[in-house]
Residue, then its C-alpha position, 0 to 999 in steps of 0.5 A: x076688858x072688865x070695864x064697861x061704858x056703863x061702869x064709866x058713865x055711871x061714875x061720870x054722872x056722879x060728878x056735879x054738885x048735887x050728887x058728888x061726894x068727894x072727901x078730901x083732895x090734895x094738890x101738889x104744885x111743881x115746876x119745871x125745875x122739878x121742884x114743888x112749890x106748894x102742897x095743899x089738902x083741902x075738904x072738897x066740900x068746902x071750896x068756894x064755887x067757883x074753885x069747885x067746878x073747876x076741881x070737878x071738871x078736871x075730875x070728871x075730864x079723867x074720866x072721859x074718852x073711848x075705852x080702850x083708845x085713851x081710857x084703858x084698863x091696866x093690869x098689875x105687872x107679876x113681880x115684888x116690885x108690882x105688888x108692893x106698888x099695888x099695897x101702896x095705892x091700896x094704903x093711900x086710898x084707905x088713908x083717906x088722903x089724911x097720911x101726909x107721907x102717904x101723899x108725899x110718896x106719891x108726888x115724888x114718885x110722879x115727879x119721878x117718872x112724869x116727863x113733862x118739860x113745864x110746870x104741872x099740878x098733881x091733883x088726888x081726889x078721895x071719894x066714897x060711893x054707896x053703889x045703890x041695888x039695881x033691879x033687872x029693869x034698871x030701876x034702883x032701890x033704896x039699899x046699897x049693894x056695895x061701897x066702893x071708895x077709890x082715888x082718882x088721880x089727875x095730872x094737869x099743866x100749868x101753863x102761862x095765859x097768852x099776852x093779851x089786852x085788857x082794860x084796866x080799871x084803876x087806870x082807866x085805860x088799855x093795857x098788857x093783861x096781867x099774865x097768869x099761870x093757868x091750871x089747864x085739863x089733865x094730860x093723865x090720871x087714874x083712878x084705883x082701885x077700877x070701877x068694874x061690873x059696878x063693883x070694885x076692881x083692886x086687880x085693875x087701874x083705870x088710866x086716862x091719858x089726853x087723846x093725841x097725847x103720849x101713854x107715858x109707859x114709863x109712868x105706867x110701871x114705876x108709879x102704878x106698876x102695871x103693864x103699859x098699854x098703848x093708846x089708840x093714836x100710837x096703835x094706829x101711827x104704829x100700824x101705818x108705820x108697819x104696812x108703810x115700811x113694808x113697801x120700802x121706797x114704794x110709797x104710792x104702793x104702799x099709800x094704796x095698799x094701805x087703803x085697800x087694808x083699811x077698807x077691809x078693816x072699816x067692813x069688819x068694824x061696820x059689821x060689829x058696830x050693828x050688832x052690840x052682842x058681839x065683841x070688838x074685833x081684835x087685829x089678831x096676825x091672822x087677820x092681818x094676813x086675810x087682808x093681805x091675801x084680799x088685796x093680793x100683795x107680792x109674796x116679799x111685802x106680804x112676809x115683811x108685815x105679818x114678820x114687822x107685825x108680829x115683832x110690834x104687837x106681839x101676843x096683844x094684837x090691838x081692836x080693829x077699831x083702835x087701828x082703822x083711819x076713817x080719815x084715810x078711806x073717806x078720802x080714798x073712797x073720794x079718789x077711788x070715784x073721781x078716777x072712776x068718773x074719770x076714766x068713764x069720761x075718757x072713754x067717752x071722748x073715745x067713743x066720740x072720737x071714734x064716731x067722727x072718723x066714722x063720718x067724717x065730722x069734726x070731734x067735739x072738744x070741750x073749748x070749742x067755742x063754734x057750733x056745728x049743725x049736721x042736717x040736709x042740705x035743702x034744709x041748711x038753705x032755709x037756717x038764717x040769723x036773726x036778731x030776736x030781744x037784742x040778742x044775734x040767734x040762728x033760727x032754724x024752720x021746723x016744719x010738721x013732723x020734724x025734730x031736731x037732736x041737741x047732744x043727744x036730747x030729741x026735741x019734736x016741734 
C-alpha cells in the first residue's frame, strides 16, 4: 500500500471553505427504475451556503474511514478493457468536468453496474490542489512542488424523510410533515487519480466504501476497471465463516477455537500497534497455521482451515487487524474469568465440605439463614440474648486474652 494516513489527512484538511478549491461539480440524479431524472453542473464556488456545506460534507465523507478497512487502494486490472477504463477517468479529470459525453458516460456506466435498489445521487467534484514544498521539520514553504488535479466521486442514496409531525404555520396547526426525498452521505466513491506520497498517483484509485456496507466488486471492474478488494467487515465475517465451517457441527468448539485464534491475533496486532516503524501484520497462511498449532487443533480440522483458507484468500492474505474481532475476545476474556472465579469458588466449597466431615460440623451453605457457634462448652453457658436499641442480639463475654474468629477474620478483645 502507497497511500498513507498522512497523504488523507491532508486532502481531508482541505475541504472547508477556507481552503477548498473545487472547480466545477456535476450531479446526476437517478431513480429506482434506473432512469435520470435530472443532470446538473454547477461552480462550486457559487452555491449558496448552505448547499456548500452539505456538497463539502459528502466530499469529505469519501474521504474518511481506516485505510485498508473501508478506504482501499485499488490497482488497474492487465488487460485492454482495464486501460482504456484507466484513459477514460484519465480524460474526464482533464476535461475538467466541461465535456458533457465525458459525464454522460460516466453516469451510464454507474448506473450500469451500481446495484442499489432506491434512488441515488451521483455526484463528481473537480479540484485542482497546489501541493506547497515541505521541509524536513514539516514546516511548508511558499512554493509548490506539484500540482495534483483529480476527480472524486461520490454515490449518495436518496431517501424518503420518515412520516413526522410539524407545525404548519399557515394553518396554525399540527400537522403531517411534508415528506421529502433526502440526499444522504455516500455508500462509495473514489477518488482518481490517488493522492500518494503527496503526489499523484495515476496507476492507483483510492475507493471508499460505507463501513458495514458491500464493495460492489462488480462496480470495482466494469467502471474503474481495477482489481476488487474486500473490505475489512467482509474479511473478517469471511475469516469466522472459515475456521466456523471447519468444525462442522461442532459449534461450541468452534466458538472456543475461534476465540483462542483471536487472542493470538490481537497479541500479534498489540504488538505492532506500540511500534509504528513496523509494517501491519499480514495473515499470511503460515500464520494461520502457527495459531493452529498454539491452540493444538485436531489434525482434520486443522487441514480443512488452512485448504478453506487457502482456497478464500488466495495469494492476498488480508492485515491481521482487518480480521481481529475485538468484540469477540473482550467478551471471552470476560467468560474465560468468570469460569476462572468459578471454578475457584467450587473448590472452596470443597474444601469446606471436606473440613466438616473432618470434625463433624455442619457445611456452610450459602442460603443458610442460622448461625453456628463452635466454642467450649463452659463458654457456651455464658452466651445470652439480649435486646440492645430495639434490636434481639446474641451477646458473648470475652473475657481478657480471649478472641474470637468471624469466617476466618480474628477479632481480639
Amino acid at each position: 500500500m502507497n497511500i498513507t494516513k498522512k497523504d488523507v489527512n491532508e486532502l481531508r484538511r482541505r475541504l472547508k471553505k477556507s481552503e477548498c478549491s473545487f472547480g466545477r461539480m456535476s450531479g446526476c440524479y437517478v431513480n429506482s427504475g434506473k432512469q435520470v431524472v435530472l443532470k446538473f453542473v454547477r461552480q462550486f464556488s457559487e452555491l449558496e451556503e448552505d448547499e456548500y456545506y452539505k456538497y463539502l460534507e459528502i466530499a469529505k465523507k469519501t474521504l474518511s474511514g481506516t485505510l485498508g478497512g473501508n478506504l482501499l487502494e485499488l490497482e488497474f486490472d492487465r488487460g485492454e478493457d482495464a486501460a482504456e477504463r484507466q484513459k477514460f477517468l484519465l480524460a474526464l479529470k482533464a476535461s475538467k468536468l466541461s465535456g458533457e459525453e465525458l459525464l454522460d458516460r460516466l453516469y451510464e456506466q454507474v448506473i450500469e453496474q451500481y446495484a442499489y435498489p432506491g434512488n441515488y445521487l451521483i455526484l463528481v467534484y473537480h479540484d485542482i490542489y497546489d501541493v506547497m514544498t515541505r521541509t524536513s521539520d514539516g514546516a511548508e514553504l511558499d512554493e509548490s512542488s506539484e500540482v495534483y488535479e483529480y476527480i472524486l466521486c461520490a454515490v449518495c442514496p436518496v431517501e424518503l424523510a420518515k412520516p413526522a409531525l410539524g407545525y404548519r404555520e399557515e394553518e396554525n396547526r399540527i400537522g403531517a410533515r411534508v415528506r421529502d426525498w433526502v440526499v444522504g452521505l455516500p455508500d462509495l466513491g473514489f477518488v482518481y487519480p490517488a493522492f500518494s506520497g503527496r503526489g499523484s498517483d495515476v496507476n492507483a484509485v483510492m475507493y471508499y466504501i460505507k463501513t458495514g456496507k458491500p464493495s460492489h466488486p462488480e462496480f470495482v471492474e466494469k467502471v474503474l476497471g481495477c482489481v476488487p478488494q474486500r473490505t475489512a467487515a467482509e474479511e473478517k465475517q469471511l475469516f469466522h465463516t472459515i475456521v466456523k465451517d471447519a468444525f462442522g457441527e461442532e459449534e461450541e468448539q468452534a466458538d472456543t477455537a475461534f476465540f483462542r485464534i483471536q487472542q493470538g491475533i490481537s497479541g500479534m496486532v498489540a504488538e505492532r500497534e506500540e511500534d509504528e516503524t513496523l509494517p501491519p501484520v499480514s495473515l499470511t497462511a503460515e500464520v494461520v497455521s502457527g495459531l493452529a498449532d498454539e491452540i493444538e487443533l485436531p489434525a482434520p480440522v486443522r487441514e480443512r482451515l488452512e485448504k478453506s483458507y487457502a482456497q478464500s484468500f488466495g495469494d492476498v492474505p488480508p492485515a491481521a487487524a482487518n480480521v481481529l474481532d475485538s468484540k469477540v475476545v473482550a467478551e471471552g476474556a470476560v467468560r474465560a474469568h468468570t469460569a476462572e472465579l468459578e471454578q475457584k469458588v467450587a473448590v472452596l466449597r470443597q474444601q469446606l465440605a471436606e473440613r466438616a466431615d473432618e470434625d463433624g460440623s455442619a457445611p456452610w451453605q450459602e442460603d443458610d439463614a442460622q448461625i453456628v457457634l463452635r466454642m467450649p462448652a463452659d463458654k457456651a453457658g455464658q452466651v445470652r440474648t439480649e435486646v440492645v436499641s430495639g434490636q434481639k442480639c446474641l451477646l458473648i463475654p470475652l473475657e481478657g486474652g480471649e478472641s474470637a474468629t468471624i469466617n476466618g477474620v480474628s477479632r481480639a478483645l
